[in-house]
Backbone as JSON, one array per atom type, in Angstrom:
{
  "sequence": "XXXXXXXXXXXXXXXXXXXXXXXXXXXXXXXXXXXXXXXXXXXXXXXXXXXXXXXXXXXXXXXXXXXXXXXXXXXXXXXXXXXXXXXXXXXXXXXXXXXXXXXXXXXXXXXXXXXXXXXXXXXXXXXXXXXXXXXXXXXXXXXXXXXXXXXXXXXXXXXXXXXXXXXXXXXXXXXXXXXXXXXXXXXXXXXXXXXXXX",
  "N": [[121.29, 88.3, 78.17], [119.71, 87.07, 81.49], [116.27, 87.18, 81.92], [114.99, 88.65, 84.63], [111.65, 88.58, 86.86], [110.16, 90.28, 89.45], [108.72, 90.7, 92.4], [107.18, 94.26, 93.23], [106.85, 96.86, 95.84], [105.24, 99.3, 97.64], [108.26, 101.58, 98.37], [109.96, 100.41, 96.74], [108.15, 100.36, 93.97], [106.96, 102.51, 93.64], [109.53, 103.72, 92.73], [109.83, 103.0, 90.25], [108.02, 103.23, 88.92], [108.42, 105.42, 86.81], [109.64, 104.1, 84.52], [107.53, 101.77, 83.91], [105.55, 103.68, 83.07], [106.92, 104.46, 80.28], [106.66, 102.39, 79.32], [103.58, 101.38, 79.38], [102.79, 103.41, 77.23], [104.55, 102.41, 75.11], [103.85, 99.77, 74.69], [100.85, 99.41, 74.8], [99.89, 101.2, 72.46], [100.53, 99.81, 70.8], [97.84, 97.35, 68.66], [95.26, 95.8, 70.26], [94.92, 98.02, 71.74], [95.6, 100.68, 70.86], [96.36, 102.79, 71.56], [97.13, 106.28, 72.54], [99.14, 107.5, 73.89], [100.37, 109.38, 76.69], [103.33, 110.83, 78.59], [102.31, 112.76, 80.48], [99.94, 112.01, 81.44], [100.34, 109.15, 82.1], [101.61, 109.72, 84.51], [99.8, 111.12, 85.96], [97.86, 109.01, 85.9], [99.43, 106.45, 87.29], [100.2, 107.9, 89.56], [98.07, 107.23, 91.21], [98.04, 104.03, 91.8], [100.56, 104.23, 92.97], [99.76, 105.13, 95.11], [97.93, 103.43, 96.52], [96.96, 101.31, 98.95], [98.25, 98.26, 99.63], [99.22, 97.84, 96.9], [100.99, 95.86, 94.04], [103.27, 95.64, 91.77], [104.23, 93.5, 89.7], [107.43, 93.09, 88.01], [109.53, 92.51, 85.35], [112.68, 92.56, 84.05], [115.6, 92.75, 81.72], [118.63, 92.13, 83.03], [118.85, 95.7, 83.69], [117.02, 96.63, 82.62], [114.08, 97.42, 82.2], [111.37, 95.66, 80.67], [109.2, 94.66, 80.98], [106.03, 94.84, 82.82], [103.29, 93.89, 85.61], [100.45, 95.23, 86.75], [98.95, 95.44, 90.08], [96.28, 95.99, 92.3], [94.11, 96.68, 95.29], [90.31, 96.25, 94.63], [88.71, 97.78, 95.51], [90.31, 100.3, 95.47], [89.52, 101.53, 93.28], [88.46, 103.17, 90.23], [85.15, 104.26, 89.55], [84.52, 103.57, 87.15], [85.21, 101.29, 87.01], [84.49, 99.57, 89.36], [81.67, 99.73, 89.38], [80.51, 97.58, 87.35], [80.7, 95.06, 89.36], [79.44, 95.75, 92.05], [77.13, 95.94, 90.7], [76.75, 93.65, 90.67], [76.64, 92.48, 92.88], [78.9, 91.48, 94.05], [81.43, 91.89, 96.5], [83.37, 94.32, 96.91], [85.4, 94.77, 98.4], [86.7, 92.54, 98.41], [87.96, 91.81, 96.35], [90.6, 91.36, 94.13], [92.59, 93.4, 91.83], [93.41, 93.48, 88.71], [95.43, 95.21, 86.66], [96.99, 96.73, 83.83], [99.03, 94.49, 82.16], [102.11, 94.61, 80.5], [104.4, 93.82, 77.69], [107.41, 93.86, 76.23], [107.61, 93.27, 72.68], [109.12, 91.6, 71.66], [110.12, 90.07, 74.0], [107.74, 88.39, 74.01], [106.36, 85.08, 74.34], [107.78, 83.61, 76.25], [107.47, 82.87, 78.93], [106.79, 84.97, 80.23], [103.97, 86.22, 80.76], [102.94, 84.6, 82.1], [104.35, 83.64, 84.85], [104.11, 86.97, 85.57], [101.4, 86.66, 86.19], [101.23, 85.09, 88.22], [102.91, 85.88, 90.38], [101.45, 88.13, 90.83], [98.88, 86.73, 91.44], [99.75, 84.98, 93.55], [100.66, 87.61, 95.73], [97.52, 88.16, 95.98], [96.55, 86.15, 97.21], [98.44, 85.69, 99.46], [97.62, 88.0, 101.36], [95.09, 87.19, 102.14], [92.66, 88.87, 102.69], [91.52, 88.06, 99.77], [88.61, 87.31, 98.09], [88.74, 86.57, 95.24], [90.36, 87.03, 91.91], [90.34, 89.5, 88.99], [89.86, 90.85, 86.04], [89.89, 93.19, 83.41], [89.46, 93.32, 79.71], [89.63, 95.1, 76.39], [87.73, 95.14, 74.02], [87.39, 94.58, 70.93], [85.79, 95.62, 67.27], [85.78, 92.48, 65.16], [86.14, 93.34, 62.52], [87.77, 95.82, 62.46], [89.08, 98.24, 60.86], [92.73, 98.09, 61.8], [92.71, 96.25, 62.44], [95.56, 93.05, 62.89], [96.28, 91.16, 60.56], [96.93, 88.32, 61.55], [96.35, 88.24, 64.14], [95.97, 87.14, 67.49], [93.67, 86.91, 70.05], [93.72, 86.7, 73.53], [92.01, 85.29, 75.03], [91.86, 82.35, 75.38], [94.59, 81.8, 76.52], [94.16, 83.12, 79.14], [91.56, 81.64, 80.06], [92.91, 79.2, 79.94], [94.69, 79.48, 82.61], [92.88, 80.37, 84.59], [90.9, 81.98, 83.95], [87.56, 83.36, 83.74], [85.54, 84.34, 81.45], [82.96, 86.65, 82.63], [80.05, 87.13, 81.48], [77.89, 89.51, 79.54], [79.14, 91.24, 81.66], [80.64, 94.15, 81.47], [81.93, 96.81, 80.67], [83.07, 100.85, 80.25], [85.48, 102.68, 78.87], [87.22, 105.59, 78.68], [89.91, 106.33, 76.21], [92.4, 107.95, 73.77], [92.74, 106.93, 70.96], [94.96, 106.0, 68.46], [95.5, 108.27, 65.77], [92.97, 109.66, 66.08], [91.23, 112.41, 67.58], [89.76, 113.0, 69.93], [89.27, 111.79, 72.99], [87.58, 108.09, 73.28], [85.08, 105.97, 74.35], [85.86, 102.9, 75.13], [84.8, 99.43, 75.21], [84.99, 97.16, 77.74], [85.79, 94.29, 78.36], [84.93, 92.02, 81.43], [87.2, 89.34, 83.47], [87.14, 87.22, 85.65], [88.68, 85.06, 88.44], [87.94, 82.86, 91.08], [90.09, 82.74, 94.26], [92.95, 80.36, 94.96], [92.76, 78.57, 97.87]],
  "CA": [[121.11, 88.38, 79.61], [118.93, 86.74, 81.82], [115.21, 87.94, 82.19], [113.81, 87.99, 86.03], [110.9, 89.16, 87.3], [110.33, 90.61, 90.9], [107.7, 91.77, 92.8], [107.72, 95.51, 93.64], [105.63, 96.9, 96.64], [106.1, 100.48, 98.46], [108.97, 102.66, 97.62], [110.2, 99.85, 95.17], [107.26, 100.24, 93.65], [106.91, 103.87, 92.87], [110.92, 104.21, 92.23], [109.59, 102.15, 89.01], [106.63, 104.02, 87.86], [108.33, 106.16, 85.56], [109.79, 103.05, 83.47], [106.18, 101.47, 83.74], [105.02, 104.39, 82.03], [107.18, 104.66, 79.24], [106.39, 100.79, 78.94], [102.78, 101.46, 78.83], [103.15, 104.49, 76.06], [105.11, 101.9, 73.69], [103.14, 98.55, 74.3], [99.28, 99.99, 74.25], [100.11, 102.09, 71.28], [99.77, 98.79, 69.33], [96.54, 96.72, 68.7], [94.2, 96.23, 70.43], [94.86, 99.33, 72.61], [95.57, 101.45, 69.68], [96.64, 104.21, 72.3], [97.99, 107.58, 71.85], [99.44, 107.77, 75.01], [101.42, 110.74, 76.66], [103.77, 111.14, 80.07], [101.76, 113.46, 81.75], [98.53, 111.63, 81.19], [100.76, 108.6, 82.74], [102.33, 110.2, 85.76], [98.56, 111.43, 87.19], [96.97, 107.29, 86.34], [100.06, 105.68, 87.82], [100.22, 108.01, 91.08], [97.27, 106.38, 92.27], [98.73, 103.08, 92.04], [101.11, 104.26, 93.84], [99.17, 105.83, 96.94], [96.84, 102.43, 97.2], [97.4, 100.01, 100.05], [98.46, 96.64, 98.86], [99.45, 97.38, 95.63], [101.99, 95.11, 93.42], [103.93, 95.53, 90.04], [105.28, 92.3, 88.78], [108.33, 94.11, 86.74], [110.52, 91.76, 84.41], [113.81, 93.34, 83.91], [116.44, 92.23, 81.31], [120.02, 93.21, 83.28], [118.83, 96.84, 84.86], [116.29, 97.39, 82.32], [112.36, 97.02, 82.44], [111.21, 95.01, 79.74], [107.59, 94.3, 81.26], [105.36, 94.66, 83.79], [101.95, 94.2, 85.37], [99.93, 96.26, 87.87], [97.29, 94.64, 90.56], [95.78, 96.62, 93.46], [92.81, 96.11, 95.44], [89.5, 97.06, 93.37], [88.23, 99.3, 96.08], [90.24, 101.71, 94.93], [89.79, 101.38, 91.33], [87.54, 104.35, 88.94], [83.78, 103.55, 89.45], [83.73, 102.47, 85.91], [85.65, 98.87, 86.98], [84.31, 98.8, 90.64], [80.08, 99.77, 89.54], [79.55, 96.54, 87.33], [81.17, 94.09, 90.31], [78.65, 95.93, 92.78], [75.75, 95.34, 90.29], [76.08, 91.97, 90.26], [75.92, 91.92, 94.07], [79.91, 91.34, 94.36], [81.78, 92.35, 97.45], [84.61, 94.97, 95.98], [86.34, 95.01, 99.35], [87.18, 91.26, 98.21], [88.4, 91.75, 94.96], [91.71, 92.06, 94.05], [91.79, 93.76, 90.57], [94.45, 93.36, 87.66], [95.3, 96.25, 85.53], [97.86, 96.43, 82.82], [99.56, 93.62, 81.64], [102.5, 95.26, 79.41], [105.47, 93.31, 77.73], [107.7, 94.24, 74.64], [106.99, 92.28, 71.94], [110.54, 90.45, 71.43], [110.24, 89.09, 74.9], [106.74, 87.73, 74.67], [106.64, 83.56, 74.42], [109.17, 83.09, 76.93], [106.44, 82.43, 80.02], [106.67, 85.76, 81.06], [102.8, 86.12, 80.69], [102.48, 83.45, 83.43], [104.74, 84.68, 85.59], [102.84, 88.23, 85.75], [99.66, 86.04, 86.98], [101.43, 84.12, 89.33], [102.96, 86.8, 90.93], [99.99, 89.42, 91.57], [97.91, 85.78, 92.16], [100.2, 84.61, 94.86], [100.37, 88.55, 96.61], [96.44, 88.37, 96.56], [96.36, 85.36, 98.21], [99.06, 86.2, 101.04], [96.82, 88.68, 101.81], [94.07, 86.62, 102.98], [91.62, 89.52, 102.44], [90.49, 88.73, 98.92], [88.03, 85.78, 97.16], [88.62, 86.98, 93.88], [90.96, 88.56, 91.01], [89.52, 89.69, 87.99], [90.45, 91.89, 84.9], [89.35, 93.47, 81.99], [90.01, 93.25, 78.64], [89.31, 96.16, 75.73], [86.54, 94.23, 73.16], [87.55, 95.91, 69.15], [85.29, 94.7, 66.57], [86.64, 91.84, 64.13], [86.42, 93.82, 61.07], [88.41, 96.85, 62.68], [90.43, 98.22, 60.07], [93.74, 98.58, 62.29], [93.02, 94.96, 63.0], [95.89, 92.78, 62.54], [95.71, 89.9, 60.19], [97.58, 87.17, 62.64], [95.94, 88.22, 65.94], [95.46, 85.68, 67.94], [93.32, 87.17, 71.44], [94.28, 86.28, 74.57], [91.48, 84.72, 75.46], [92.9, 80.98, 75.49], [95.48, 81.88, 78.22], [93.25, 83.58, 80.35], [91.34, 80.62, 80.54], [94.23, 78.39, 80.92], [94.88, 80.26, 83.64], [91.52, 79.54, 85.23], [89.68, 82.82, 84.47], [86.35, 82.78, 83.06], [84.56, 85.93, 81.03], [81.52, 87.67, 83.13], [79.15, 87.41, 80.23], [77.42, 90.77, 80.21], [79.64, 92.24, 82.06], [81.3, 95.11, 80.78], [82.08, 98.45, 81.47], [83.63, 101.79, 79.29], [86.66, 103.46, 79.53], [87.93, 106.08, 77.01], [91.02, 106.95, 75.99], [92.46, 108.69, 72.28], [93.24, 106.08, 69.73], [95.86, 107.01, 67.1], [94.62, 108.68, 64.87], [91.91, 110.39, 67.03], [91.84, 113.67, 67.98], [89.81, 113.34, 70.92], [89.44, 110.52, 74.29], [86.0, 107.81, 73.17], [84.61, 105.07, 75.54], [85.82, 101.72, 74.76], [84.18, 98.62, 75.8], [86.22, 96.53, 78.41], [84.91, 92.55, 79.14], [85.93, 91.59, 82.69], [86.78, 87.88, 83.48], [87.34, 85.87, 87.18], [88.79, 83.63, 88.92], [88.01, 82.54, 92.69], [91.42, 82.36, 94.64], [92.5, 79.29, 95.63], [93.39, 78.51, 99.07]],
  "C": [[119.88, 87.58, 80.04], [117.79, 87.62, 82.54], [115.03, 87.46, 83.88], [113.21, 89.02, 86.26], [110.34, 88.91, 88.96], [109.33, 91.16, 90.88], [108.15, 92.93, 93.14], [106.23, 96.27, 94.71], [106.46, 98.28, 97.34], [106.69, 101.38, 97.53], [109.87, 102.3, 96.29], [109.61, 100.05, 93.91], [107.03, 101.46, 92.58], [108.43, 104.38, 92.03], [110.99, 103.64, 90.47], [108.68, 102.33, 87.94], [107.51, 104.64, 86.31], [108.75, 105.1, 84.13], [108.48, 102.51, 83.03], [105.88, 102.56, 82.42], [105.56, 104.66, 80.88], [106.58, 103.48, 78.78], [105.11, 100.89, 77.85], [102.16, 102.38, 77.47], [103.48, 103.03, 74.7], [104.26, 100.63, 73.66], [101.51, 98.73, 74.02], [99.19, 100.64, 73.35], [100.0, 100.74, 70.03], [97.85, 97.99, 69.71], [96.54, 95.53, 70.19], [93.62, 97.54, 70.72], [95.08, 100.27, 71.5], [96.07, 102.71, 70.69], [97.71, 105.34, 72.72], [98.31, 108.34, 73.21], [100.59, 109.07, 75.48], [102.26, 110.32, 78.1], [103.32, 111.84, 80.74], [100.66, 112.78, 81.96], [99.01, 109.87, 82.25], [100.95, 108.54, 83.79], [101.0, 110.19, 86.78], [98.23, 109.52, 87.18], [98.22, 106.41, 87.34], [99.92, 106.21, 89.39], [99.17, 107.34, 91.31], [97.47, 104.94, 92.34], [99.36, 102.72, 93.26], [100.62, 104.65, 95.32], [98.44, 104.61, 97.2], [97.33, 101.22, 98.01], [97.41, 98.87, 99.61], [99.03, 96.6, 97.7], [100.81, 96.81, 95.11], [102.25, 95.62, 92.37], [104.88, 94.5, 90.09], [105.77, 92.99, 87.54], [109.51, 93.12, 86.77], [111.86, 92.63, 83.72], [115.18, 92.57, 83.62], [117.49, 92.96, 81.39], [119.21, 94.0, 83.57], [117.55, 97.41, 83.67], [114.61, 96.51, 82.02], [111.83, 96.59, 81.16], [109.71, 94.19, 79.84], [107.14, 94.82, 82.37], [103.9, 94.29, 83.99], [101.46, 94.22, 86.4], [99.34, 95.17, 89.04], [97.23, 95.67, 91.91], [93.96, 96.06, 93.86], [91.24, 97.18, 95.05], [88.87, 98.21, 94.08], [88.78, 100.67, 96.06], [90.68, 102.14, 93.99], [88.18, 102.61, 91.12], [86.1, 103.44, 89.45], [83.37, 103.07, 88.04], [84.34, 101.32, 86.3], [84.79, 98.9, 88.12], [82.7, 98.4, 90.05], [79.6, 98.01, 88.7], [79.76, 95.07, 88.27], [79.75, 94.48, 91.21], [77.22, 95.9, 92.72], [75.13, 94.17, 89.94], [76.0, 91.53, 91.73], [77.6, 91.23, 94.58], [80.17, 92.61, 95.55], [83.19, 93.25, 96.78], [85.76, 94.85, 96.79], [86.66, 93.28, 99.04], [87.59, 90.96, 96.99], [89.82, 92.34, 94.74], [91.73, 92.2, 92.54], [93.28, 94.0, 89.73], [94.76, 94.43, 86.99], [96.51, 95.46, 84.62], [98.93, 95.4, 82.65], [100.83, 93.94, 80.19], [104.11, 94.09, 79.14], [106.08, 93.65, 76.38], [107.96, 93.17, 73.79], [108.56, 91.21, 71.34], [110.63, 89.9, 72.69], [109.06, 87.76, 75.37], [106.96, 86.21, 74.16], [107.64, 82.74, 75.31], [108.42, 83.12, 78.63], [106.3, 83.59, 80.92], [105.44, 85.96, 81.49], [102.41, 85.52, 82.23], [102.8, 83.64, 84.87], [104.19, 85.94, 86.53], [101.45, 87.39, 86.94], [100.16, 85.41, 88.28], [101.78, 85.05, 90.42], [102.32, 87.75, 91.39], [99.04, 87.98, 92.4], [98.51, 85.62, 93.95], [100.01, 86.16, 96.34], [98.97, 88.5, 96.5], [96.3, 87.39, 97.31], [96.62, 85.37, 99.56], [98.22, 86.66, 101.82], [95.69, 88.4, 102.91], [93.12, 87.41, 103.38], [90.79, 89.19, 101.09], [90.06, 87.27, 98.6], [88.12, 85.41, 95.93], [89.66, 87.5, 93.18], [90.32, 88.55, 90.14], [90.2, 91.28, 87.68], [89.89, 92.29, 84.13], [90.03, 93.7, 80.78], [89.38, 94.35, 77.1], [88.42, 94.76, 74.67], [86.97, 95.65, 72.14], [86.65, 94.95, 68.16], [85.88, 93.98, 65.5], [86.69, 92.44, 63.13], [86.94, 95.18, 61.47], [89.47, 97.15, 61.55], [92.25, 98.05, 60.39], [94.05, 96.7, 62.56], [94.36, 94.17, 62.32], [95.85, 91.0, 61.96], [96.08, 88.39, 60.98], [97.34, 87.5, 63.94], [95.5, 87.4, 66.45], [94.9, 86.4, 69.46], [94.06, 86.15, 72.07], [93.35, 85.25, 75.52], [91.77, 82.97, 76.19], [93.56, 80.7, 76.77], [95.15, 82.01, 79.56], [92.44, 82.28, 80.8], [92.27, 79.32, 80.81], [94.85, 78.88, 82.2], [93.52, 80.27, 85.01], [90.64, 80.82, 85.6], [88.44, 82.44, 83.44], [85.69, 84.26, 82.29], [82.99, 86.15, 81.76], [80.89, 87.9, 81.91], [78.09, 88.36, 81.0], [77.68, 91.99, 81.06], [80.94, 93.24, 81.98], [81.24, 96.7, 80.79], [83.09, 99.11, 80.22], [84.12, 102.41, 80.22], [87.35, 104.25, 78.43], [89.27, 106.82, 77.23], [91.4, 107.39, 74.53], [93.09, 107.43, 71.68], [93.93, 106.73, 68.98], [94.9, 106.95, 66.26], [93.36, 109.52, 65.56], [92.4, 111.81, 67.53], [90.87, 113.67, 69.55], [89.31, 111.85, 72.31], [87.62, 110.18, 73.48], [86.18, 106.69, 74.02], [84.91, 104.1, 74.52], [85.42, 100.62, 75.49], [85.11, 97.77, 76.28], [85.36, 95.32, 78.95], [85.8, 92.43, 80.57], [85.49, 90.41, 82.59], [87.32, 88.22, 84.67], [87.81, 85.52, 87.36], [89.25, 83.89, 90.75], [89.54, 82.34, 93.09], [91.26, 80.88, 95.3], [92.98, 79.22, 96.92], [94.62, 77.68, 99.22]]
}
């Protein structure tokens, strides 16, 4: 079948959560994210998604079933751990449109869906013509992690093909349970940039 991906905004939007969340359960459960994710623990982070003004899910769907997605809303009403290190560098938050999860299952990835995703949340922040900015974060694991896998290749690369840049220094914690863990620890999350263009 053929893959397409659609924006989803509103009641499209939420009628889609609960796929999202299984999504995010099976694709963050591998490396990097290592995460030992549940459906109830889903249902509460996604409703607010769903209640925030503006928000998008670029959702890739092979035939009737969900086979990716990826979030973006605007950062003002994102957790004070993403908004506080934007506001300590003297960034405007009410001008930031802010990326979250990026999820795709791993037999569809190389096929430009990746790009897609960006283009799609990029283009709805632009419409907008409220924001100067998107920007994301990315979980930081150290190279000698045991879980690490030996052919990982970060994502870094893309992201900058893509024309973001890493905020050196700036970085913010966010915890959630790793397999294997018995209870939620703070992991370190790099955010990168990139100015919109007009």
């Amino acid at each position: 079948m053929t893959v397409t991906v659609m924006r989803l905004t509103g009641a499209s939007l939420k009628t889609a959560l609960p796929e999202l969340a299984r999504l995010r359960i099976v694709v963050f459960r591998d490396w990097p994210y290592l995460y030992d994710g549940t459906l109830e623990y889903e249902q509460g982070y996604l409703a607010k998604l769903a209640e925030a003004e503006g928000a998008v899910v670029a959702a890739a769907y092979d035939g009737d079933k969900m086979i990716g997605a990826a979030t973006a809303s605007p950062m003002v009403g994102h957790a004070e751990e993403f908004a506080a290190p934007f506001k300590a560098r003297g960034f405007d938050i009410n001008r930031i449109f802010y990326f979250g999860e990026s999820v795709l299952l791993k037999n569809y990835r190389g096929r430009g869906l990746g790009h897609a995703f960006f283009d799609h949340r990029e283009v709805h922040a632009r419409d907008t013509g409220a924001y100067t900015h998107t920007a994301f974060c990315g979980v930081v694991r150290p190279d000698d992690h045991p879980m690490r896998p030996i052919d990982y290749v970060p994502l870094d690369a893309f992201w900058r093909k893509r024309g973001y840049e890493r905020i050196e220094g700036m970085i913010t914690s966010f915890a959630w349970k790793d397999i294997g863990e018995t209870a939620e620890t703070g992991k370190p999350m790099q955010f990168w940039m990139k100015a919109i263009e007009r």
